[in-house]
C-alpha positions as CSV (number, residue, x, y, z in Angstrom):
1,X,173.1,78.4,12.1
2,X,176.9,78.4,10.6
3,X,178.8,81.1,10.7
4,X,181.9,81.6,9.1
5,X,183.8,84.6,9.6
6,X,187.1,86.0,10.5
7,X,187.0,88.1,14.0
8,X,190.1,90.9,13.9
9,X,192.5,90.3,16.8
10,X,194.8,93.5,17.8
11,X,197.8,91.2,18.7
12,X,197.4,91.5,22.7
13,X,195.1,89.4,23.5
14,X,191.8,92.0,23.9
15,X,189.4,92.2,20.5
16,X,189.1,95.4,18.9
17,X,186.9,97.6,20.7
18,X,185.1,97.9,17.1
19,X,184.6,94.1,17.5
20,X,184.3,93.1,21.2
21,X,180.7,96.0,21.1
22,X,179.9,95.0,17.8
23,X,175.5,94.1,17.8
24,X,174.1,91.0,17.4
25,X,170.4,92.2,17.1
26,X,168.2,94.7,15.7
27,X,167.1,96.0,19.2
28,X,171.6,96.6,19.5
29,X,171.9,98.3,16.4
30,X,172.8,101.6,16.5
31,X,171.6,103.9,13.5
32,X,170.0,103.4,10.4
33,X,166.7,103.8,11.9
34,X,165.1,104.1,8.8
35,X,166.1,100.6,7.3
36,X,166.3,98.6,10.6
37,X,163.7,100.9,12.8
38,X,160.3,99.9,13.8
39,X,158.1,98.9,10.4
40,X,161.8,99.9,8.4
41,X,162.1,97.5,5.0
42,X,165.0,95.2,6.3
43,X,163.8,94.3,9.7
44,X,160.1,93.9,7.9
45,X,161.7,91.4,5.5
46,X,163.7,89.9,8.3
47,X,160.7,89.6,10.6
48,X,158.5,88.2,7.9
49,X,160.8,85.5,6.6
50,X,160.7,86.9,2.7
51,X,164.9,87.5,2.7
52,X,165.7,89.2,-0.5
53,X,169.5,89.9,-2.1
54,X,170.4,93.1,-1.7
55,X,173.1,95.8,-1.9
56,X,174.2,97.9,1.4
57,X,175.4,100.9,0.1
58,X,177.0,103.6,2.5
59,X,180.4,105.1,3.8
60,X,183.0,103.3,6.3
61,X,181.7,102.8,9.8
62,X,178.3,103.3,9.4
63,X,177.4,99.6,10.7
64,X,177.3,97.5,6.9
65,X,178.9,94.2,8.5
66,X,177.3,94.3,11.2
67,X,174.1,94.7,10.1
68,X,174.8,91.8,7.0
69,X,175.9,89.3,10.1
70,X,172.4,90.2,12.0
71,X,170.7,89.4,8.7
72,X,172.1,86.1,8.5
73,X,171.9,85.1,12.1
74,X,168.3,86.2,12.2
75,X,167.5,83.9,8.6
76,X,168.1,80.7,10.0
77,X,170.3,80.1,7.3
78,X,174.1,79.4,7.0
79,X,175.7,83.0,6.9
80,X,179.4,82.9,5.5
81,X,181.1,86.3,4.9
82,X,183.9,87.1,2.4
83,X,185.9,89.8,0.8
84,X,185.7,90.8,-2.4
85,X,189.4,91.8,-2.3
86,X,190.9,88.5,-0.6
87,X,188.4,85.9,-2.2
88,X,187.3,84.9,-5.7
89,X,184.8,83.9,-7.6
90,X,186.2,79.8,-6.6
91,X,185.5,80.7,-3.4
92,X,181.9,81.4,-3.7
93,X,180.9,78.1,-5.7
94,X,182.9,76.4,-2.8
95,X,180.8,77.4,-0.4
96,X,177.2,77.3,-2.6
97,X,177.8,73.7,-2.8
98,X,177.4,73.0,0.2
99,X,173.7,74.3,0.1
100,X,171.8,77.4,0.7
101,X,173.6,80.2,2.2
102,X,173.6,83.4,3.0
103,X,176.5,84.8,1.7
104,X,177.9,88.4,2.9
105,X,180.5,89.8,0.1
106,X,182.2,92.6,1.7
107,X,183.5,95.8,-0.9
108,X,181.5,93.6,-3.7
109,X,182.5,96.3,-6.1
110,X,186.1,94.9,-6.2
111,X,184.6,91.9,-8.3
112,X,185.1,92.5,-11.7
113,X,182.3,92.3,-14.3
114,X,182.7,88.5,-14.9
115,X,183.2,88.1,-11.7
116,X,179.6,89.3,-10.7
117,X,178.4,88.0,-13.6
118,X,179.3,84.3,-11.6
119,X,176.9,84.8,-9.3
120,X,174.0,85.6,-11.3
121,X,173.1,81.4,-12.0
122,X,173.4,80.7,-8.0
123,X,171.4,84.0,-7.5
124,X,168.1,82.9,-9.7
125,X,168.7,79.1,-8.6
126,X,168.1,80.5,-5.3
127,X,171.4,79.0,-3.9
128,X,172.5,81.7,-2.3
129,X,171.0,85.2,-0.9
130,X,173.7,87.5,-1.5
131,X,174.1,90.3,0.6
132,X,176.9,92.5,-0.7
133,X,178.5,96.0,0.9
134,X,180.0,99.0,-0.7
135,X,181.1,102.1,-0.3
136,X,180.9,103.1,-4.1
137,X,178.2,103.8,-5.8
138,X,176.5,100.6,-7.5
139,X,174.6,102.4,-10.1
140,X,178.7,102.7,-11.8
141,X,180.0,99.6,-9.6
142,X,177.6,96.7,-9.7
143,X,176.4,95.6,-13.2
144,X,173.2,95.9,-14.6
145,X,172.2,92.2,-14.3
146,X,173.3,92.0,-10.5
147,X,172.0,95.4,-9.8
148,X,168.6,94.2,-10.9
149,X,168.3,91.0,-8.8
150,X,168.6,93.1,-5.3
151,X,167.6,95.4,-3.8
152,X,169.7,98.7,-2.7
153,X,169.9,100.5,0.4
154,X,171.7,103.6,1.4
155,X,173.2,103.9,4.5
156,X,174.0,107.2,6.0
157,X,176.4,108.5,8.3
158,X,175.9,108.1,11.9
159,X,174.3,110.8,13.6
160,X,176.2,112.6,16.6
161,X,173.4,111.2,18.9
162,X,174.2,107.4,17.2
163,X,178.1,108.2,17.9
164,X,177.3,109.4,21.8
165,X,175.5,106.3,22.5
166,X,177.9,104.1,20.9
167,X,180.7,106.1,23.0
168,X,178.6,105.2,25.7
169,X,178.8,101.6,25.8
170,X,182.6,101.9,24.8
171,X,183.4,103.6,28.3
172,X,181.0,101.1,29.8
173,X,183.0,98.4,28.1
174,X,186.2,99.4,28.9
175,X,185.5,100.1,33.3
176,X,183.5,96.4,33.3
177,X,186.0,94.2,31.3
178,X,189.1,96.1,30.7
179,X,188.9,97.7,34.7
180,X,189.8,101.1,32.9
181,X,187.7,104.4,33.9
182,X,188.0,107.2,31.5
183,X,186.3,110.3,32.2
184,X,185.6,112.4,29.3
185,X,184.7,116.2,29.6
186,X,181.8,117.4,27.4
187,X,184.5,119.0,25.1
188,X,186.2,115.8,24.9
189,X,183.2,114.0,23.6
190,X,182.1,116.5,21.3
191,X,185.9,116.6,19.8
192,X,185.6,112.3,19.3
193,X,182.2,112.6,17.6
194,X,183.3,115.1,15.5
195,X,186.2,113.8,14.4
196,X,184.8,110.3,13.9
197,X,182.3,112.1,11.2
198,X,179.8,109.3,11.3
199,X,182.3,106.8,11.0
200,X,181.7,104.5,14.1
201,X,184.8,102.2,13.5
202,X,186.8,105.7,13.6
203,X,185.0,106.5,16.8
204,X,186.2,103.0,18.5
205,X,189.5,103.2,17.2
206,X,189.8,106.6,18.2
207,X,189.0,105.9,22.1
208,X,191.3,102.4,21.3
209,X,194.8,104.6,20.5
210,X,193.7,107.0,23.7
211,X,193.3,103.8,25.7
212,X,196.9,102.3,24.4
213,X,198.5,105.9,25.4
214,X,196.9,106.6,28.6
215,X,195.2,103.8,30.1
216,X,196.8,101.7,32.7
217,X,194.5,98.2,34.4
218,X,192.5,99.8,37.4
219,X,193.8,103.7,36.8
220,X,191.1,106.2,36.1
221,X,192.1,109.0,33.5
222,X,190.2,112.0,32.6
223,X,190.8,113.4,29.4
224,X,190.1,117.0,27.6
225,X,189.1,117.8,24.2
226,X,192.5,119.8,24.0
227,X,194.5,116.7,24.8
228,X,192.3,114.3,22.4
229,X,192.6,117.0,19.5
230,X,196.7,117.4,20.0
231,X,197.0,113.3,20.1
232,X,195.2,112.5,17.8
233,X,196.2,112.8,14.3
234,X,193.5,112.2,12.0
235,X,191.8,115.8,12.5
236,X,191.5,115.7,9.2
237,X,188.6,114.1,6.9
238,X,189.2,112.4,3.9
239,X,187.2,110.4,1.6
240,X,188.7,107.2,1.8
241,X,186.6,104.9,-0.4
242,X,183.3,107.0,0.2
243,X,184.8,108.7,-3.4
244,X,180.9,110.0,-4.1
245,X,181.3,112.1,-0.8
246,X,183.7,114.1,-2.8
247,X,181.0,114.7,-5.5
248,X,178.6,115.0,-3.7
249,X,180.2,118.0,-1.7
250,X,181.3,119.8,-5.0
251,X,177.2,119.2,-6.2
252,X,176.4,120.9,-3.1
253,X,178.7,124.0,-3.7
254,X,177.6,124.6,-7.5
255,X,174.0,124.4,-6.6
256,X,174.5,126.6,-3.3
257,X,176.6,129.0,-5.7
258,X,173.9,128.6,-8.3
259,X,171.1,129.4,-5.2
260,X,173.0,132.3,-4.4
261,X,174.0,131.3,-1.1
262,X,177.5,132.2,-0.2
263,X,177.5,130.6,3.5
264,X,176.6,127.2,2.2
265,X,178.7,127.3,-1.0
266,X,182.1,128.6,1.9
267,X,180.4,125.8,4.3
268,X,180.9,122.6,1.4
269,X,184.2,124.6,0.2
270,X,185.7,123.9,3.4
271,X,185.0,120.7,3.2
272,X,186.2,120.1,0.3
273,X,189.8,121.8,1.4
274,X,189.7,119.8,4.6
275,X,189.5,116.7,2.5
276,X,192.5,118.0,0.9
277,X,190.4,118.3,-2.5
278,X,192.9,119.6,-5.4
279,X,192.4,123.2,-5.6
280,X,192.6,123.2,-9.6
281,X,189.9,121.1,-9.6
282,X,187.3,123.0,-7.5
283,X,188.4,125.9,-9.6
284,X,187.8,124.3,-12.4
285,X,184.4,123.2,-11.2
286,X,183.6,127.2,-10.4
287,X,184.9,128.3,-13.7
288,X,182.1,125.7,-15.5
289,X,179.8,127.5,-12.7
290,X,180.6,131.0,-13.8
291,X,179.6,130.1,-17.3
292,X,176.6,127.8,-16.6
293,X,175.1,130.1,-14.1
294,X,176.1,133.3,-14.0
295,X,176.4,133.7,-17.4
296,X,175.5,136.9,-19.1
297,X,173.8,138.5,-15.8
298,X,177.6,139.5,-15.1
299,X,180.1,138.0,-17.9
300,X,183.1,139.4,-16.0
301,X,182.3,136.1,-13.8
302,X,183.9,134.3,-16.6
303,X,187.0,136.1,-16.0
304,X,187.3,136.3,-12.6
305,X,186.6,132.8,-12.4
306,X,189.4,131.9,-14.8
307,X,192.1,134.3,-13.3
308,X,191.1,132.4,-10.1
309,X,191.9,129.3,-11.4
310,X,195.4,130.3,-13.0
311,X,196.6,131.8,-9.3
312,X,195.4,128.5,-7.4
313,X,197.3,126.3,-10.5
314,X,200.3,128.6,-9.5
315,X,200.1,129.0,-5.8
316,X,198.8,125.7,-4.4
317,X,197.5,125.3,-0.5
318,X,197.3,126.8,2.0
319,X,197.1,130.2,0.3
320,X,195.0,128.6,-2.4
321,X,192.4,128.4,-0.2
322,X,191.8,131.7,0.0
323,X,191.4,132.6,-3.5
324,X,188.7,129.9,-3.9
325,X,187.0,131.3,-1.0
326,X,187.0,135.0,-2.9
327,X,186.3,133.1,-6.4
328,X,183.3,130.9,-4.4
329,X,181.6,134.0,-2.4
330,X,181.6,136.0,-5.6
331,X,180.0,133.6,-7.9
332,X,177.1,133.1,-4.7
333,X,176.7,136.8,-4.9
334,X,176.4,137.7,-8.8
335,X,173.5,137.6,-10.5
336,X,172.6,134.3,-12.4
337,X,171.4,133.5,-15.7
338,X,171.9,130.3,-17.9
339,X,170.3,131.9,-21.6
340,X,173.4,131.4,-23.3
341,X,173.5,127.9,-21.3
342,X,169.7,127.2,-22.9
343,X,170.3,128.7,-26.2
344,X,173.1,125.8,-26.5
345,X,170.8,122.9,-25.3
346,X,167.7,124.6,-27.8
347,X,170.4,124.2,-30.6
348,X,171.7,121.0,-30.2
349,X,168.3,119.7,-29.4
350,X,166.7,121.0,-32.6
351,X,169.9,119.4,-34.2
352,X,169.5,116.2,-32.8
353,X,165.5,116.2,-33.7
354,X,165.6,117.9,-37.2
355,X,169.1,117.0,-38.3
356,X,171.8,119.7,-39.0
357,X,171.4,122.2,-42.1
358,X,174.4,123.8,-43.4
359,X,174.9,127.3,-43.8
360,X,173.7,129.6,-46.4
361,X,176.1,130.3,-49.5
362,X,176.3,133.8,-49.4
363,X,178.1,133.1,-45.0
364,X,180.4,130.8,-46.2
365,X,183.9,131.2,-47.1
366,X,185.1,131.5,-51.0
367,X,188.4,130.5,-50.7
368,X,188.4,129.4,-54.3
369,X,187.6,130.3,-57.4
370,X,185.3,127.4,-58.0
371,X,183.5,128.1,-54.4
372,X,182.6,131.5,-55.4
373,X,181.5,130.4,-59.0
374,X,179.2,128.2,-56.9
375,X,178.0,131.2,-55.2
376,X,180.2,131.5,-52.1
377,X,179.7,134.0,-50.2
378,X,177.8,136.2,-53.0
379,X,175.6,139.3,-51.7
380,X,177.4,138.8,-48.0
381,X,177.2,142.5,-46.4
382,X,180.8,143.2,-43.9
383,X,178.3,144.7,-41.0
384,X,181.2,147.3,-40.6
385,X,180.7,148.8,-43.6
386,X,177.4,149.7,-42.1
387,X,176.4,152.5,-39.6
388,X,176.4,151.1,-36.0
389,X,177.7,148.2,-37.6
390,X,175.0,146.1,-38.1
391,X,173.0,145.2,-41.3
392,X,170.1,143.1,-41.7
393,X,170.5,140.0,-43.4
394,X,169.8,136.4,-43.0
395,X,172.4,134.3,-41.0
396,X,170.7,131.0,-40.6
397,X,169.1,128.4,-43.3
398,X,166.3,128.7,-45.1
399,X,164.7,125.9,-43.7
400,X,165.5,127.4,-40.1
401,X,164.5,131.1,-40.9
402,X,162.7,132.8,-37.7
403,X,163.6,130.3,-35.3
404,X,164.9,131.1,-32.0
405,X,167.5,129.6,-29.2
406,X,168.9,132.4,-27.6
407,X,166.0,133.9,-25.3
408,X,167.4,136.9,-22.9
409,X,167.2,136.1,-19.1
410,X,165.4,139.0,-16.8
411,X,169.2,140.9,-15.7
412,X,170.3,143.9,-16.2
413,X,173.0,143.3,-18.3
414,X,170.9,141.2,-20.9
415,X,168.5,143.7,-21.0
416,X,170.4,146.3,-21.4
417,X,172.1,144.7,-24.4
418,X,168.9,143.7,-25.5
419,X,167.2,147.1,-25.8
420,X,170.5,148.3,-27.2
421,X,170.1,145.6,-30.2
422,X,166.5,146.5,-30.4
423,X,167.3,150.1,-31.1
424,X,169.7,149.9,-33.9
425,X,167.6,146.8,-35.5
426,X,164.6,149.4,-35.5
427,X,166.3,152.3,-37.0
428,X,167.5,150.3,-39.8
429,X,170.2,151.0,-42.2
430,X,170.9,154.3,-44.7
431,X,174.3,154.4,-46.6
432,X,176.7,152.9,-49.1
433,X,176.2,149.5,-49.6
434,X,178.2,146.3,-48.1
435,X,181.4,144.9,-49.0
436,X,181.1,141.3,-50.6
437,X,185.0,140.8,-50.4
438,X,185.3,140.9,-47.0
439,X,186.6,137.5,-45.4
440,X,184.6,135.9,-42.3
């Protein structure tokens, strides 16, 4: 087999950790159990001989490369491996002339449309077996015609248990061929796997920048999580290119707000403000929440959600943090309905089916002489002018007369309103009769 690759260097002569423990076999390969287990769909296709194309979808670190270059030693075939953000498209014919390969496009989402669209031909010639990685979701990143040619699987995060092992063979890496002992306290270990976040190239380069400050050839060094936490300064997560991570948090806290559960909506909040997530935007997102699912059940949501979100567009962090965490706890807590949500989609859904009718003369506006001569707004009652002010009359077409959108959800406050309605509707209405020169 031919392998072309480029192997990282750290400019002193020892390769990256991330590099020097990197796997070159299934049995290696840490993670991803499900894909590259026992009877998982990649070593199966491996095993068998029946290599497909495929997408490897999944955040930084969680073993893409690596598992692309066990792929394509395992195949038999040629494996070359290039970026999508240093090569180009001239670079791929290049190398599918010289026959079959399997060819490992790393952040494939970086090729533009055309660009992917040039490897469509070598794909159904069966030139090449592309194997491309992302970060980004390829349902919005990978067209439609290269999407449907391979296969996608998600990778996820590496477990704590994945990140201990892999620490494991680090520190037995660094005593056999670096001659350096570190001794890490149970603190210490926990403090690297959690700030790695299932990212195993931020594990290894974690333990690297501890090695270049306190390692020395043949010293042993024993470190605290304390002393890892202070020196290291990437306690903080962000997204990086794993962009869905940032929806897919702000999905978890709507629906856990919407479930009524304020310790996992404050749990993906925090997240969120760790990331350093702009704070106008998650109260944006929980103003949409207070209307979507709250609703009528308490519609002073609406307005606590709003004031929330002028303070946080006028305070900023850190203190903004703690009027999303009111605004976020408060919205778990109310009571939820969506009718007014429904009675939207009913609408435009009848719209959509039926086609839209206009309004009855007598509910539009005469604002000339020739509209009212056309019967504008002739025999429309002012409901003020009416005890309890309310008359009966009708408001939609014709054509539409009798149907519903609006259906009241079981809450109190709908309810309420509802048997309110139903008692004035019932006693009808006795008096002078209504006004029809009343604007709208």
């Amino acid at each position: 087999m031919q392998t072309l690759f480029k192997t990282e260097d750290s400019g002193s002569g020892d390769v990256p950790l991330a590099e020097a423990l990197r796997p070159t076999s299934f049995e290696d390969y840490v993670g991803q159990s499900h894909l590259v287990g026992e009877g998982g769909p990649i070593r199966r296709m491996v095993e068998s001989g029946n290599l497909s194309s495929m997408i490897l979808w999944g955040p930084p670190g969680t073993g893409k490369t690596t598992l692309a270059r066990i792929i394509g030693k395992l195949s038999g075939l040629s494996f070359v491996s290039l970026s999508a953000a240093e090569h180009s498209v001239k670079d791929v014919r290049q190398i599918v002339s010289r026959g079959k390969v399997v060819l490992f496009l790393d952040e494939i989402h970086r090729f533009s449309k055309s660009q992917q669209d040039a490897l469509l031909k070598p794909l159904e010639e069966g030139r090449i077996i592309l194997i491309g990685a992302t970060t980004e979701n390829p349902s919005f990143t990978i067209t439609s015609p290269l999407l449907s040619r391979c296969l996608v699987f998600k990778l996820e995060p590496l477990s704590p248990d994945d990140l201990k092992t892999i620490l494991e063979k680090a520190l037995k890496h660094l005593e056999t061929e670096r001659k350096l002992k570190i001794n890490l306290t149970e603190d210490a270990i926990q403090t690297l796997i959690s700030l790695a976040d299932g990212d195993a190239r931020a594990l290894l380069n974690s333990l690297e920048t501890l090695v270049k400050i306190y390692g020395k050839n043949g010293q042993e060094i024993t470190l605290s999580g304390e002393e890892i936490y202070k020196t290291l300064s990437t306690n903080r997560r962000y997204y990086g290119k794993n962009v869905d991570l940032k929806y897919d948090l702000v999905s978890a806290m709507i629906k856990s707000i919407r479930g009524s559960d304020p310790d996992a909506a404050i749990y993906y909040l925090a997240q969120l403000i760790e990331m350093g997530e702009d704070p106008v935007y998650i109260a944006r997102r929980l103003v949409i929440a207070a209307a979507e699912d709250i609703g009528l059940a308490e519609p002073q949501a609406l307005t606590v959600a709003t004031a929330g979100l002028t303070a946080v567009s006028n305070i900023g962090y850190p203190e903004a943090s703690i009027i999303l965490a009111e605004i976020t706890v408060y919205l778990a807590l109310c009571p939820k309905s969506n009718s007014s949500y429904r009675a939207l989609k009913n609408a435009l859904k009848h719209i959509r089916e039926e086609g839209a009718v206009e309004p009855p003369l007598h509910i539009r506006n005469p604002v000339s002489s020739l509209m009212r001569k056309m019967g504008y707004g002739k025999g429309y009652k002012y409901p003020h002018d009416f005890p309890n002010h309310w008359i009966e009359q009708e408001y939609l077409p014709e054509k539409l007369k009798g149907v519903k959108f609006y259906f009241p959800a079981d809450n109190k406050w709908e309810q309420e309103i509802t048997k309110f309605w139903e008692r004035i509707k019932s006693k009808g209405n006795a008096g002078k009769d209504g006004s029809t020169e009343n604007s709208d």
